[in-house]
BAKOLTI-836367 format. One record per residue (C-alpha): x, y, z; residue number from 1. Coordinates in steps of 0.25 Angstrom, whole numbers, plus 5000, padded with zeros to 4 digits. Example, Ala and Ser with C-alpha at 12.3 -4.5 7.8 and 13.67 -1.06 7.14 Angstrom:
// residues 2
x:5049 y:4982 z:5031 k:1
x:5055 y:4996 z:5029 k:2
***
This chain:
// residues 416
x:4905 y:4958 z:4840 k:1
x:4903 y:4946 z:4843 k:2
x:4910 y:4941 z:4859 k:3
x:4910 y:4926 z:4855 k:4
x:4917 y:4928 z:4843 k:5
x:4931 y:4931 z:4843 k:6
x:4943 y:4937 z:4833 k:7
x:4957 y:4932 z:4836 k:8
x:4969 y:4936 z:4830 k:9
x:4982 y:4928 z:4832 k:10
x:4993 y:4926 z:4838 k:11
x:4988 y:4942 z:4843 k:12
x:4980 y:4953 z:4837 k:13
x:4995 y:4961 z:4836 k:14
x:5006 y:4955 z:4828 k:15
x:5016 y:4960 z:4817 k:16
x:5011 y:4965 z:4802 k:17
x:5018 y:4952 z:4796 k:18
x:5011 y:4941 z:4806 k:19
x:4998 y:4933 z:4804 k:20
x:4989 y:4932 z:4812 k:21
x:4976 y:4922 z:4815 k:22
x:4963 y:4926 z:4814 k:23
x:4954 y:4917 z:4823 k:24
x:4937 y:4920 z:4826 k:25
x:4931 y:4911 z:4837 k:26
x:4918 y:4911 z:4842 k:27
x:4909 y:4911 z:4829 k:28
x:4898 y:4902 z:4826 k:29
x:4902 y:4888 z:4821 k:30
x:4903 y:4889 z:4804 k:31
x:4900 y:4905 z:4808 k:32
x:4905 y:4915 z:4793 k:33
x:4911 y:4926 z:4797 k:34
x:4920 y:4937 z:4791 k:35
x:4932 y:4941 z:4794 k:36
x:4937 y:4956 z:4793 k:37
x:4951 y:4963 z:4793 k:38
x:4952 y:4978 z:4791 k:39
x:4964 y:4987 z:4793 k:40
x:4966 y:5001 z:4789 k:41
x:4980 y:5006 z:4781 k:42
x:4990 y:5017 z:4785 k:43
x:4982 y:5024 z:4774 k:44
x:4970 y:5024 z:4780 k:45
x:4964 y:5014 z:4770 k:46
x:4955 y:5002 z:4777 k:47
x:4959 y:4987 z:4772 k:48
x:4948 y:4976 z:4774 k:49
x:4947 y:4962 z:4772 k:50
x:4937 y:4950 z:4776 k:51
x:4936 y:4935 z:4776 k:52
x:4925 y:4925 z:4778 k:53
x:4925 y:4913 z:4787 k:54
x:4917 y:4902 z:4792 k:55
x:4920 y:4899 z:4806 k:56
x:4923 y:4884 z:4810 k:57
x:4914 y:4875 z:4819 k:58
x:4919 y:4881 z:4830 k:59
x:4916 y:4895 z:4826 k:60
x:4931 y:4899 z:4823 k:61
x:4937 y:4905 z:4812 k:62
x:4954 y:4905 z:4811 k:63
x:4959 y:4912 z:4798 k:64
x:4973 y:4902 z:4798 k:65
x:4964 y:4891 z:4796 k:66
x:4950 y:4894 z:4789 k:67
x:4947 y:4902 z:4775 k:68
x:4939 y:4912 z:4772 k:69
x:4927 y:4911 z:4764 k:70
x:4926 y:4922 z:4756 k:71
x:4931 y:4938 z:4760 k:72
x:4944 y:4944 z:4756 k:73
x:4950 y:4931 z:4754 k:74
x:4946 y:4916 z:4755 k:75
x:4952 y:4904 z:4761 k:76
x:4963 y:4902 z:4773 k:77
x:4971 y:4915 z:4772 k:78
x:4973 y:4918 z:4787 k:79
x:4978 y:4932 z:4783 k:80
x:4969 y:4933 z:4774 k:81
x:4962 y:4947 z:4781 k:82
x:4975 y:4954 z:4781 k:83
x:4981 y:4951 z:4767 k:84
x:4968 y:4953 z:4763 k:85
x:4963 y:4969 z:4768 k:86
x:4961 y:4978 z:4757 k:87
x:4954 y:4990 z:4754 k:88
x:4942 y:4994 z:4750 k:89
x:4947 y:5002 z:4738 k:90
x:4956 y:4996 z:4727 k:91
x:4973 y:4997 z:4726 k:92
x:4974 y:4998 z:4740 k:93
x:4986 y:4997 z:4749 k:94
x:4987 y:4993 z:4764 k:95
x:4997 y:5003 z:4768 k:96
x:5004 y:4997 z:4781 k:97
x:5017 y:5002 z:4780 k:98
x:5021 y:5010 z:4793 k:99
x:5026 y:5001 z:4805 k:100
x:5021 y:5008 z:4817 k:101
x:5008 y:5006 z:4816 k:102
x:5002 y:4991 z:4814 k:103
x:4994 y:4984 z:4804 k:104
x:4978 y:4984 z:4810 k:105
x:4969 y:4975 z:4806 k:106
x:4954 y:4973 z:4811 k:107
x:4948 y:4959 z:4809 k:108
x:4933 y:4958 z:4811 k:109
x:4923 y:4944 z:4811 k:110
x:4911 y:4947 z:4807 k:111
x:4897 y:4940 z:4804 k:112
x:4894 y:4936 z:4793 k:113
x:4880 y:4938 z:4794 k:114
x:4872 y:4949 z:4793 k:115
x:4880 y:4962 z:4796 k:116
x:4893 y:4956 z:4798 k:117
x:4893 y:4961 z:4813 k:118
x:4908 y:4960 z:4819 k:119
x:4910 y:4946 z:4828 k:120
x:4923 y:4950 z:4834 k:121
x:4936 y:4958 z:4829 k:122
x:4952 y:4959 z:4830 k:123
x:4962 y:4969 z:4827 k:124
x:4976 y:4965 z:4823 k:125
x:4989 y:4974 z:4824 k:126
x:4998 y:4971 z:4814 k:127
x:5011 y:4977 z:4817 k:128
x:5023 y:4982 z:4808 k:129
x:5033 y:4984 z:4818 k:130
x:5036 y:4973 z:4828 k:131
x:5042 y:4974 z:4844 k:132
x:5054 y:4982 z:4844 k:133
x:5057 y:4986 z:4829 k:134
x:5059 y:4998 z:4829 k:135
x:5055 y:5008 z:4817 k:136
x:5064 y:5022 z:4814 k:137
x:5063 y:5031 z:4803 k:138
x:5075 y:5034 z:4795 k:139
x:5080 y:5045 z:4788 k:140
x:5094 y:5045 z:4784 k:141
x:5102 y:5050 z:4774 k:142
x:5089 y:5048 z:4764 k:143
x:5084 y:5036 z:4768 k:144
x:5069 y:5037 z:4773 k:145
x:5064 y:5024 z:4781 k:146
x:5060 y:5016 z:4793 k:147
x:5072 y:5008 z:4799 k:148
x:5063 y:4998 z:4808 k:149
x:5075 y:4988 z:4818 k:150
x:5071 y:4976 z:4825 k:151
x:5071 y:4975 z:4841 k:152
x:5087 y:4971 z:4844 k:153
x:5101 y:4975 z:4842 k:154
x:5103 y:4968 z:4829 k:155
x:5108 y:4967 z:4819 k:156
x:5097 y:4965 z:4812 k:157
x:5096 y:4962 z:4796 k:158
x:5096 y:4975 z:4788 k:159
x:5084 y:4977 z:4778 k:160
x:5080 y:4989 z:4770 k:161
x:5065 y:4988 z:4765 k:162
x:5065 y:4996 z:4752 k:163
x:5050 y:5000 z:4749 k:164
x:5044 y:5008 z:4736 k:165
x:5039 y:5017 z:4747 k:166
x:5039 y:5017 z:4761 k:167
x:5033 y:5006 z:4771 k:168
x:5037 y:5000 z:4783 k:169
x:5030 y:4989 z:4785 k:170
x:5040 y:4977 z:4778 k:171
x:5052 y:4985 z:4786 k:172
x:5047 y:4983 z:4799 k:173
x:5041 y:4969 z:4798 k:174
x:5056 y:4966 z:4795 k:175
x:5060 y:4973 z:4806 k:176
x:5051 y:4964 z:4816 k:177
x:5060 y:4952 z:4809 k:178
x:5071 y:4956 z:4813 k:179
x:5077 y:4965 z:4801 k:180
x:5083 y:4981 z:4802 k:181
x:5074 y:4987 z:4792 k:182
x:5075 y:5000 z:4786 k:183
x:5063 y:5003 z:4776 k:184
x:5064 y:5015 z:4765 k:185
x:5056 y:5018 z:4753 k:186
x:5061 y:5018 z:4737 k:187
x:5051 y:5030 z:4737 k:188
x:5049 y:5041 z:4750 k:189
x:5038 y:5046 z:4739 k:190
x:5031 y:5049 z:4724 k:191
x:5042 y:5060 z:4722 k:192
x:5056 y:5053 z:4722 k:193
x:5051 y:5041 z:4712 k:194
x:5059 y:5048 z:4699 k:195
x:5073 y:5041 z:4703 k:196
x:5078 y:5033 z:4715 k:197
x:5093 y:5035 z:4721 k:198
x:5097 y:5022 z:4728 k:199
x:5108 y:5030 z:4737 k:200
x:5096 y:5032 z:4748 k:201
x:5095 y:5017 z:4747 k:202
x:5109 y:5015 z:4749 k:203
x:5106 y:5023 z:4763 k:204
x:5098 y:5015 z:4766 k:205
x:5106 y:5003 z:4764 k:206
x:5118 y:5007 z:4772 k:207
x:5109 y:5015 z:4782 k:208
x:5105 y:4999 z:4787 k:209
x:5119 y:4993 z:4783 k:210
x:5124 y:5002 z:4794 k:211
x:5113 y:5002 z:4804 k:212
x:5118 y:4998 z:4817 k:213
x:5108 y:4986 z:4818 k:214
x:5107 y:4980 z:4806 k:215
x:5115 y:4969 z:4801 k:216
x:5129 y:4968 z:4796 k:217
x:5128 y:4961 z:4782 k:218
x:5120 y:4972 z:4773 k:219
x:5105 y:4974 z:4771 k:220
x:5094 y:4970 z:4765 k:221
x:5082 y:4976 z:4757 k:222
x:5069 y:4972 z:4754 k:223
x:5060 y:4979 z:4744 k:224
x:5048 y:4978 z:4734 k:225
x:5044 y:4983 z:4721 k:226
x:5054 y:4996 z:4718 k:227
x:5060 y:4997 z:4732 k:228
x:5066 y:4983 z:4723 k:229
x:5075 y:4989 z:4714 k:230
x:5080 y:4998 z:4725 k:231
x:5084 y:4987 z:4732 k:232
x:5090 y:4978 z:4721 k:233
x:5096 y:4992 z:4718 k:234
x:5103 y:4993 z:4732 k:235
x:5108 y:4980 z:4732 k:236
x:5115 y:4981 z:4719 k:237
x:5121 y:4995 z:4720 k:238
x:5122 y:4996 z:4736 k:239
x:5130 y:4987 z:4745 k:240
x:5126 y:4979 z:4758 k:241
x:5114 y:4974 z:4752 k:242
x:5112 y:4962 z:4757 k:243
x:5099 y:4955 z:4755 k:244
x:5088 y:4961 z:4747 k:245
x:5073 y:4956 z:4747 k:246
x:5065 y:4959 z:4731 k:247
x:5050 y:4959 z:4731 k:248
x:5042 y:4962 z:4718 k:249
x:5055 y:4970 z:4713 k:250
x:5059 y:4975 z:4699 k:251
x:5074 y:4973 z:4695 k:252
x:5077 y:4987 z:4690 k:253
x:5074 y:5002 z:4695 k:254
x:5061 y:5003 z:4690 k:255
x:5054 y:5016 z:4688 k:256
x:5065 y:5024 z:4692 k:257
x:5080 y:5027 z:4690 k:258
x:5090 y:5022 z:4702 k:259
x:5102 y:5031 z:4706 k:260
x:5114 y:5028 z:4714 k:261
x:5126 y:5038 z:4718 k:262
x:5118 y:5049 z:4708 k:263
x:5120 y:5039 z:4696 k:264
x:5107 y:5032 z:4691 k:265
x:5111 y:5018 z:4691 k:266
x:5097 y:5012 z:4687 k:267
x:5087 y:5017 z:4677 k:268
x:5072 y:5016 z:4679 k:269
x:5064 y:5005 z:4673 k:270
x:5051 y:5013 z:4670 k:271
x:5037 y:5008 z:4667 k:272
x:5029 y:5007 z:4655 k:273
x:5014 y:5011 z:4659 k:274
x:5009 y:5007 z:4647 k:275
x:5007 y:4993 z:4653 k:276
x:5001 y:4996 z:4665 k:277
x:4988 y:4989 z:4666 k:278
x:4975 y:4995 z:4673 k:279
x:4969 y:4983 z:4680 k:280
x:4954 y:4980 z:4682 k:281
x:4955 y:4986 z:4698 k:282
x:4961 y:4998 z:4692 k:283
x:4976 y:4996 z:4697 k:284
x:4985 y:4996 z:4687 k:285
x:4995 y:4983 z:4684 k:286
x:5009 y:4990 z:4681 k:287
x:5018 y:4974 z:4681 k:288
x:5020 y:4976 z:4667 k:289
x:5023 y:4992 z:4667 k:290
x:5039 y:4989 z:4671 k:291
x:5048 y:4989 z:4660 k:292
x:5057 y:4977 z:4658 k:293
x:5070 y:4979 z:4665 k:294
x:5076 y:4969 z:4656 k:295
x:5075 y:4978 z:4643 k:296
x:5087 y:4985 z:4639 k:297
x:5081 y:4997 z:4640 k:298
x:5079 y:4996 z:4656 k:299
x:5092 y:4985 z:4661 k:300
x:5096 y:4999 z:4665 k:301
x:5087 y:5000 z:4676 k:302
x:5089 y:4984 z:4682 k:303
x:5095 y:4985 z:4695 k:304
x:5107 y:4977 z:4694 k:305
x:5106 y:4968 z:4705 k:306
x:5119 y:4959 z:4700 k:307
x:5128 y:4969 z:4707 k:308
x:5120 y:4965 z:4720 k:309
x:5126 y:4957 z:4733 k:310
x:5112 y:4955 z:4740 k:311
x:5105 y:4942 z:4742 k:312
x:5091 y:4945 z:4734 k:313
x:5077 y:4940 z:4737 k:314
x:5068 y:4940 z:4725 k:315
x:5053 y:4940 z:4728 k:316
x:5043 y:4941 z:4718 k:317
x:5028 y:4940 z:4716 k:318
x:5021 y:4933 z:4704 k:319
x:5009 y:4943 z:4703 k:320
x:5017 y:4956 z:4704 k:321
x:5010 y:4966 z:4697 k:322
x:5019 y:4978 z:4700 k:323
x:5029 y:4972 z:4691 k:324
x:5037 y:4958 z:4687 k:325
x:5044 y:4956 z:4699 k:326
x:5046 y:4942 z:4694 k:327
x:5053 y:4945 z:4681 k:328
x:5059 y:4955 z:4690 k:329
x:5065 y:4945 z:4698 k:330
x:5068 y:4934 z:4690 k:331
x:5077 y:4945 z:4681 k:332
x:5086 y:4948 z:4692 k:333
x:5088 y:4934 z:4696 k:334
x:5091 y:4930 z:4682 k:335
x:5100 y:4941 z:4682 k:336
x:5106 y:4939 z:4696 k:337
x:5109 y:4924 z:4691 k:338
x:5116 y:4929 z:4677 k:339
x:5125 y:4935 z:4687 k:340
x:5127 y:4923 z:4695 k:341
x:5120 y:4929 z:4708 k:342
x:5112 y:4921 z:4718 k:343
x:5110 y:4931 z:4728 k:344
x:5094 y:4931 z:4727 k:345
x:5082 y:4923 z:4731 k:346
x:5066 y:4924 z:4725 k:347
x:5054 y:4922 z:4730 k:348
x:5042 y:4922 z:4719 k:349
x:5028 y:4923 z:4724 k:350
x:5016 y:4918 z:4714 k:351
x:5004 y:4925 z:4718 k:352
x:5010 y:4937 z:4727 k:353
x:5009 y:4953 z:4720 k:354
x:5018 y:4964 z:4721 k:355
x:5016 y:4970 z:4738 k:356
x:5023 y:4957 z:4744 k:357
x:5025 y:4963 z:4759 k:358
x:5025 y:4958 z:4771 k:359
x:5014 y:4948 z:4775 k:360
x:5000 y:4950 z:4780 k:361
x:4998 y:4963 z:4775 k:362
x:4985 y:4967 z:4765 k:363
x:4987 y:4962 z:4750 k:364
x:4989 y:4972 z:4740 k:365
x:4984 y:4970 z:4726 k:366
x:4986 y:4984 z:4721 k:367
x:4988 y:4997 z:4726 k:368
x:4992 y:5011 z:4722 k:369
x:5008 y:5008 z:4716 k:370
x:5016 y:5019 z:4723 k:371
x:5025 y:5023 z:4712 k:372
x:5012 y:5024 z:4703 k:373
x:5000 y:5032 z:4702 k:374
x:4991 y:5021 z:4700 k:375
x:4986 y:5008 z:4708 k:376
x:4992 y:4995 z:4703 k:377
x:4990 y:4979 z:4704 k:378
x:5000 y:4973 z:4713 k:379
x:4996 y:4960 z:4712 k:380
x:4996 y:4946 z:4720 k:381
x:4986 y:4935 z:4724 k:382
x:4983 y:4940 z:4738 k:383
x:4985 y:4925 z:4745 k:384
x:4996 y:4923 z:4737 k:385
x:5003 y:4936 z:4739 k:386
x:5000 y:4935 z:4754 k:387
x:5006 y:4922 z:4755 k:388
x:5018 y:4927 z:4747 k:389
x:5020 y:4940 z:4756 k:390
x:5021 y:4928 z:4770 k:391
x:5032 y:4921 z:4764 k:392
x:5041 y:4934 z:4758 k:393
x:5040 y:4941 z:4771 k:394
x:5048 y:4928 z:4777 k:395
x:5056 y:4926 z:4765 k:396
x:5061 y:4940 z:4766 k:397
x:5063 y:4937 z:4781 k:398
x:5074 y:4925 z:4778 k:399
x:5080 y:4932 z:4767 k:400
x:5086 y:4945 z:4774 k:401
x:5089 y:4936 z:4787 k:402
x:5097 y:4927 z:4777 k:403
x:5105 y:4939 z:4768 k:404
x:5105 y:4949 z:4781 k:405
x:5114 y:4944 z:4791 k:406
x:5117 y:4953 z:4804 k:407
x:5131 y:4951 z:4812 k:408
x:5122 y:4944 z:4822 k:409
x:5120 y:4933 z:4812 k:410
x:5132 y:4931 z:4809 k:411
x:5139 y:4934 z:4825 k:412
x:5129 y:4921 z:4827 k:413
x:5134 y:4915 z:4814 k:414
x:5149 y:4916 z:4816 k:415
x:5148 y:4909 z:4832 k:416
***
């Protein structure tokens, strides 16, 4: 390495998952190309890399907030960009990140442009899940299986229950940091219990934070993605002291399996026609069109019927969704939310953005293996786009629980 050339990351080369950082070089050559690396390895053992190039300025600097790249993984100013960039070296990969003890590392590297390409200088940055005092506790209650993570404080604190199609903790925990109680549990524990879905263990888990000692008086909220969604709606309609519920890329009925509740199946499964999956050129498989409509006669038995429900809603769908119409999804319940003269929801529609919106500055996903399927699918999205998208849900969904959830030391303050 070069000991004229230096690699800076600010404000420090630790900070948490959901916080950018800037990339500074100094030292190089006036107008000196160069090439940027990142690489990080997943809690699979797989290796993500990405790269950029950049022409340093007169003075030999380089700063990612303020110059482009020139050709690599991505081109122009995206100061991010090796981050939301990182894939694989094989195709339908996922950048598995979804334990919080353990943080998000990722190598950067400047290297020459020249000849071998030898390293000028390198940085490592620690991206952590969990911030200073949250703390993280297994839970197994009753039958719920999760991770309850509680912020540093006596509270209370704004309940939350993130709902995931299979377990993660990552979204739980970078909620925590902001000051929410978070308890994160899984539609799925595994491949064997996908046949039918009881919404009593739900229910648990509902009241297990309605009753817990530092959460807020006034109900909880959930937040959930692709079938944890209809789940949740589920829970709001059928289950009280739901309060406030966050939708992201969501159907509007029990898809793929029955729903039962106090041993009586209350919702019937909108199946599937694979027929009209479509093998794509990169050999994923684009299933959007696969869903039956919920619409038809035969399958209103399975739309959840989110009328009956007292929660505030947040909508959020994105315009290149590939896993199904989550746009036609949500424009049917709020049609139908209005027919019944509600106006207890909000939407968010992103042009540009795919099916995985999750917390920002993580690795862009365009396809992966779908973990209900035994195939790899098309998820979709512009990558600048859908990055951009992810930045401004993760504050939307922020404002929204701190809005619907209020906790007695809100309304103690509100009442003096």
């Amino acid at each position: 390495m070069s000991s004229q050339v230096r690699l800076r990351l600010l404000p420090s080369t630790r900070c948490l998952f959901d916080e950018p950082v800037q990339l500074k070089v100094a030292g190089l050559r006036s107008r000196q190309v160069v090439t940027i690396r990142a690489t990080s390895t997943d809690e699979r053992e797989v290796v993500f890399g990405s790269s950029a190039t950049y022409r340093a300025d007169d003075g030999g600097e380089v700063d990612l907030n303020r110059d482009p790249s020139l050709n690599g993984s991505y081109v122009g100013v995206q100061p991010m960009g090796l981050l939301q960039s990182l894939k694989a070296d094989t195709l339908h990969k996922y950048f598995f990140k979804n334990k919080a003890l353990n943080p998000h590392v990722v190598k950067f590297s400047v290297h020459e442009q020249e000849a071998d390409g030898r390293i000028l200088a390198e940085e490592t940055n620690e991206r952590f899940l969990m911030g200073d005092g949250v703390s993280r506790d297994p839970v197994k209650e009753g039958n719920i299986r999760g991770v309850l993570f509680t912020p540093p404080g006596e509270g209370p604190f704004p309940a939350v229950l993130d709902l995931g199609t299979f377990m993660s903790e990552k979204r739980a925990c970078l909620l925590a940091n902001k000051g929410f109680l978070v308890l994160t549990i899984a539609v799925f524990s595994d491949r064997q219990n996908m046949k039918e879905i009881h919404l009593d263990p739900f229910k648990e888990a509902v009241d297990f934070l309605r009753h817990h000692p530092k959460a807020g008086s006034k109900g909880v909220g959930i937040i959930s993605r692709s079938k944890g969604t209809d789940i949740a709606l589920s829970l709001a309609a059928f289950v009280p002291g739901v309060e406030a519920l966050v939708w992201i890329n969501g159907t509007s009925a029990s898809v793929g399996t029955p729903l039962y509740y106090k041993k009586q199946q209350i919702l019937s499964p909108l199946m599937f026609d694979f027929s009209k999956v479509i093998t794509t050129k990169s050999g994923a498989n684009l299933i959007k069109y696969a869903t039956e409509d919920p619409l038809e006669e035969k399958n209103k038995g399975s739309l959840v019927p989110i009328e009956r429900a007292k929660s505030q809603f947040l909508f959020v769908a994105a315009e290149d969704d590939l896993n199904w119409d989550s746009k036609a999804y949500m424009d049917e319940m709020v049609e139908r939310l209005k027919r019944h003269g509600k106006e207890n929801f909000e939407t968010v529609f992103y042009p540009g953005a795919g099916h995985l919106l999750e917390p920002p500055y993580g690795p862009f996903c365009s396809s992966a293996l779908h973990g209900m399927l035994s195939f790899s699918v098309v998820w979709g999205g512009e990558p600048r786009a859908h990055a951009a998208a992810e930045i401004h849900l993760w504050k939307k969904i922020q404002e929204f629980f701190r809005t619907h959830l209020s906790c007695d030391a809100t309304q103690a303050k509100a009442n003096l």
